[in-house]
ZALUMLUM-255294 format. One record per residue (C-alpha): residue in three letters; x, y, z. Coordinates in steps of 0.25 Angstrom, whole numbers, padded with zeros to 4 digits, always signed. Example, Ala and Ser with C-alpha at 12.3 -4.5 7.8 and 13.67 -1.06 7.14 Angstrom:
% ZALUMLUM-255294
Ala+0049-0018+0031 Ser+0055-0004+0029 
END
This chain:
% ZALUMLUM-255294
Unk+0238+0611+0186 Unk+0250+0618+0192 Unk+0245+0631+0200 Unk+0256+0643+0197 Unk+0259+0644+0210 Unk+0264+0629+0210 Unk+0272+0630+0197 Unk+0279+0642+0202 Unk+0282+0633+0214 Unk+0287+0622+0204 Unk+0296+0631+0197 Unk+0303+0639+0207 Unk+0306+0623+0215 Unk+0312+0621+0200 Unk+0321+0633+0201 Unk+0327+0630+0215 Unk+0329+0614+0211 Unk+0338+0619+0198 Unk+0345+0631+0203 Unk+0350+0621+0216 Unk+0356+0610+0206 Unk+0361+0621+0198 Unk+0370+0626+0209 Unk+0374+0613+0217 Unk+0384+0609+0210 Unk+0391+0623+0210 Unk+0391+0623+0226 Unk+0395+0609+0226 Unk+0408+0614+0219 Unk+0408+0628+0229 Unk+0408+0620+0240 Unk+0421+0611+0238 Unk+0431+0612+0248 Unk+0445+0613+0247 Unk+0454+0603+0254 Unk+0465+0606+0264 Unk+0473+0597+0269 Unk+0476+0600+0286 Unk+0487+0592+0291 Unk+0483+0585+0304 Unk+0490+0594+0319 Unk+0505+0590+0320 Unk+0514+0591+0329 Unk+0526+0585+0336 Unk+0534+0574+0326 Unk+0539+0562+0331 Unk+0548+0551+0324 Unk+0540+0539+0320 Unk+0544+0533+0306 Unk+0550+0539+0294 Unk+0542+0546+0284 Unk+0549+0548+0272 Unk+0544+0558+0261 Unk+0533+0560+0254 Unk+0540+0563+0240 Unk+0550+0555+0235 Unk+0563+0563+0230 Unk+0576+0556+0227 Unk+0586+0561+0236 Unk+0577+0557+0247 Unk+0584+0545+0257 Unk+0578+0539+0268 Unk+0564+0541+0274 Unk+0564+0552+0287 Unk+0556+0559+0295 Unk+0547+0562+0305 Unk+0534+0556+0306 Unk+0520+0561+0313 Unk+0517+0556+0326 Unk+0501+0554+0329 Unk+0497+0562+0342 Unk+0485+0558+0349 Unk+0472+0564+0346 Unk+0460+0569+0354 Unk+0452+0555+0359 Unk+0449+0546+0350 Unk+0434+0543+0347 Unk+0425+0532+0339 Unk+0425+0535+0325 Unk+0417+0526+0313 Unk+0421+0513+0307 Unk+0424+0520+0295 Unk+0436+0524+0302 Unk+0441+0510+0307 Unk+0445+0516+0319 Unk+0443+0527+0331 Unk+0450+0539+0333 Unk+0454+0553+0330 Unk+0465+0560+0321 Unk+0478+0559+0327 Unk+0486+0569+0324 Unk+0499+0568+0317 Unk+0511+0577+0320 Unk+0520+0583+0310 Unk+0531+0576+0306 Unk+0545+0581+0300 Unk+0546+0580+0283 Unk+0558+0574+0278 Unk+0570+0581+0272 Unk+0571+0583+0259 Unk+0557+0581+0255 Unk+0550+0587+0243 Unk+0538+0588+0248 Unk+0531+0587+0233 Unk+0532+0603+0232 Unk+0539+0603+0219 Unk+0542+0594+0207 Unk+0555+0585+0209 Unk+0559+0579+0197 Unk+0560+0563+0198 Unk+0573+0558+0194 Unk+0573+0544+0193 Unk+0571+0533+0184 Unk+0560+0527+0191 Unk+0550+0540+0193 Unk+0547+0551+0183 Unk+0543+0564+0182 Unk+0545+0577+0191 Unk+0536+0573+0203 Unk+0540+0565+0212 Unk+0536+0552+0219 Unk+0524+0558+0230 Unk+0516+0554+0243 Unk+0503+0562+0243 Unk+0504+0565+0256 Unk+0506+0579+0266 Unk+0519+0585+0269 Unk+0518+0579+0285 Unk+0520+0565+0276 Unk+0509+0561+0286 Unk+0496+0559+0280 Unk+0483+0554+0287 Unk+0471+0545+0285 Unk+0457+0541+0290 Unk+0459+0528+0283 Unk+0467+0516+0285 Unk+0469+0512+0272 Unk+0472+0526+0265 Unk+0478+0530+0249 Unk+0492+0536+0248 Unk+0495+0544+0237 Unk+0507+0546+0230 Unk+0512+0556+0217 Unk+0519+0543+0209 Unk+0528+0547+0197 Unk+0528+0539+0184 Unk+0539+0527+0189 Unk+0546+0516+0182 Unk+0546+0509+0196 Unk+0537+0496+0196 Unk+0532+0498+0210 Unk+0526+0508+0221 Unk+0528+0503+0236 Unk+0519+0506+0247 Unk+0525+0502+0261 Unk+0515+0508+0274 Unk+0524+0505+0287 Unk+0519+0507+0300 Unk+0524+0515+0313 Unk+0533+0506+0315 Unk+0540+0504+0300 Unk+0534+0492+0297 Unk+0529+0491+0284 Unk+0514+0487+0284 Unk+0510+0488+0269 Unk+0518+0487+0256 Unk+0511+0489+0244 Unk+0515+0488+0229 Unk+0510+0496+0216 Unk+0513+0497+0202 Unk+0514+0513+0200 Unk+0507+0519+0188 Unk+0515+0522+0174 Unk+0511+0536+0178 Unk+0513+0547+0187 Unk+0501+0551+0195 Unk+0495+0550+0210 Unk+0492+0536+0215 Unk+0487+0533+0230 Unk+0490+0518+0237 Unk+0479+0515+0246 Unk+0483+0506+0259 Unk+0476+0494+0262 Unk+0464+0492+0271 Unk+0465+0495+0286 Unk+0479+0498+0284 Unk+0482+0509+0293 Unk+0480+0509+0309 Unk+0474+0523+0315 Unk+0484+0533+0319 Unk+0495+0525+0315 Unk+0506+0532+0304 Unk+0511+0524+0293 Unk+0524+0525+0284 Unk+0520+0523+0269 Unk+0530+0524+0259 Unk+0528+0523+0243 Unk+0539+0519+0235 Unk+0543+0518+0219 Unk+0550+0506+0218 Unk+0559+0509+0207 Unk+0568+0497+0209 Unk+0563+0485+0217 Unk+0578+0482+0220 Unk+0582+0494+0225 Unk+0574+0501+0235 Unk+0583+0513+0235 Unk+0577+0516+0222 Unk+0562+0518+0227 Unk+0555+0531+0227 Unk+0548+0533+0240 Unk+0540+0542+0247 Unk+0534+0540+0262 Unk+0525+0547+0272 Unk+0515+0543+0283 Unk+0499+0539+0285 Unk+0490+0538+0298 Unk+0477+0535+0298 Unk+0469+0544+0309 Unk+0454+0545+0310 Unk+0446+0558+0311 Unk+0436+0562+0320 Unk+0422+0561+0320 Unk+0420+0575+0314 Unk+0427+0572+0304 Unk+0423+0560+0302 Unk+0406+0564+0300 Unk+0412+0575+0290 Unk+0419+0564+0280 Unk+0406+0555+0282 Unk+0398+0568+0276 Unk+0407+0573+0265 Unk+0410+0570+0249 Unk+0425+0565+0245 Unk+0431+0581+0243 Unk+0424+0585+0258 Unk+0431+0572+0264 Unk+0445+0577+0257 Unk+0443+0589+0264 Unk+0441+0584+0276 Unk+0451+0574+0278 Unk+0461+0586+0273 Unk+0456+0596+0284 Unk+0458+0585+0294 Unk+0472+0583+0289 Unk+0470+0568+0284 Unk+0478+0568+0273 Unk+0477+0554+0266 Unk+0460+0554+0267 Unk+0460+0568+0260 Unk+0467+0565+0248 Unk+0461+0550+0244 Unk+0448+0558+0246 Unk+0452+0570+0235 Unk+0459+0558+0227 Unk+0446+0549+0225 Unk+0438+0558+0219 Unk+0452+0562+0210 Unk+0451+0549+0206 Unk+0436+0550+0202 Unk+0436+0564+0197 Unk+0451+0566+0191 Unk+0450+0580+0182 Unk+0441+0588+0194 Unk+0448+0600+0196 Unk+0442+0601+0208 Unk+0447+0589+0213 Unk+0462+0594+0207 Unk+0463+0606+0214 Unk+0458+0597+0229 Unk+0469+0587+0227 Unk+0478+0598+0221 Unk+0476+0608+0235 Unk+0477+0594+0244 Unk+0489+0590+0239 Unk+0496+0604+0238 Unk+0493+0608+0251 Unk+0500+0616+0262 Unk+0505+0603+0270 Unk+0502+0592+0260 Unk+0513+0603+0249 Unk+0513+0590+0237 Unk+0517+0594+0223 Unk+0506+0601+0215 Unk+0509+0593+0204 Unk+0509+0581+0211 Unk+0495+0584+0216 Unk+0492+0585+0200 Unk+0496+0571+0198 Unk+0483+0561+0193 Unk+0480+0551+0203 Unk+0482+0538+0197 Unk+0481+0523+0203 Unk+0489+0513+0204 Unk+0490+0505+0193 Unk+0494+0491+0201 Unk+0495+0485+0215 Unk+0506+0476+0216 Unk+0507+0464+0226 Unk+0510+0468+0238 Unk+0524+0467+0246 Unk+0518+0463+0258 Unk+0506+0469+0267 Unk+0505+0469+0282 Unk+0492+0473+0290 Unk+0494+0487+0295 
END
């Protein structure tokens, strides 16, 4: 037999255990922080290779601009395989936009035969064109219009020009976000790459493509950093990798679980801020495009290791 001491004991232990799972879940949700995306320091510019835009318009000619330069960083230290690599962020420095660029600010209507639809042809990426990576085989993503083309081209070239990867894919019969991952161990540390994505409306005539271009580097963070994305769930790694200014890592991490979890408002609004914010300035309506796959990779051109 229970004395009334104990059972007063028992019911109060009772009361405590309900009234925390009751209210987890509401601090769960509190708790959730909102991403902002920090571009890494710039400074000087210097001439490497062209960038091209990141939003294809059809007065645009010929690719120009002024690309980042990498800067060296404080020394570089030991950091965990994980990372395939040693080193800390180098930073970028801030590199002139091309003339004529939309920028993604407002609707441009498409008029051409091949692309359809007010929004035009878009690279996912910040207004410096330069996006950065902890990875060395990191997604692009791109705002694609419905298209009659029968081909989207992806060429990465190095610091040289020299194309490393060309890569071939059926676009989908709708229009919607679609991110192209690069192959394994494709890109070296502290290295910047040219890629360039292209509609191929008529594979006889280039002049015809639709193309948007901008750059990627690959650059690792430092311990600190490191030890908080080992401890932290899919939205705190988006914030993280945003504070620290690594754009590419920030957005695959709000994307998978957009994949997982497409009518979370929540998740919405994250990608929403990210992609409409001050430096990053995409089109609001492009950031409320679905994300959609690719429906088919074709045969590949050629591929070089990079």
């Amino acid at each position: 037999m229970i004395c009334p001491k104990l059972q007063k004991i028992g019911i109060t232990v009772l009361v405590i255990t309900v009234g925390l799972t009751g209210f987890l879940p509401v601090n769960t949700a509190v708790a959730r922080t909102k991403i902002i995306f920090v571009p890494p320091i710039l400074s000087s510019p210097r001439r490497l290779i062209p960038a091209g835009t990141r939003v294809y318009e059809p007065s645009s000619g010929e690719d120009t601009g002024i690309i980042p330069e990498v800067q060296p960083a404080s020394p570089i230290q030991r950091l965990p395989d994980a990372f395939n690599g040693v080193g800390n962020i180098r930073r970028p420095v801030q590199r002139k936009a091309p003339q004529n660029e939309d920028r993604g600010r407002s609707s441009v209507p498409v008029a051409n035969q091949c692309l359809q639809g007010k929004l035009p042809l878009t690279a996912l990426i910040p207004e410096s064109q330069l996006g950065l990576t902890t990875l060395a085989n990191p997604a692009l993503f791109f705002y694609v219009p419905q298209t009659s083309a029968p081909e989207l081209e992806l060429v990465v070239q190095n610091e040289n020009e020299q194309e490393v990867y060309i890569q071939k894919y059926k676009p989908s019969n709708k229009a919607g976000i679609i991110s192209l991952r690069l192959p394994v161990n494709s890109l070296a540390v502290n290295k910047q790459y040219k890629w360039k994505l292209s509609l191929i409306c008529n594979p006889t005539d280039k002049s015809q493509n639709k193309v948007v271009a901008g750059l990627v580097q690959r650059v690792l963070p430092d311990q600190q950093l490191v030890k908080k994305l080992q401890q932290a769930t899919r939205q705190e790694r988006a914030v993280l990798y945003a504070a620290a200014g690594i754009w590419h890592d920030a957005l695959a991490s709000v994307a998978q679980i957009r994949y997982l979890l497409p009518n979370n408002q929540g998740l919405a609004s994250d990608w929403e801020g990210l992609l409409t914010a001050r430096n990053v300035g995409l089109n609001r309506q492009i950031a409320q495009q679905p994300l959609i796959l690719v429906s088919e990779i074709l045969q590949p051109k050629k591929k070089h290791k990079f």
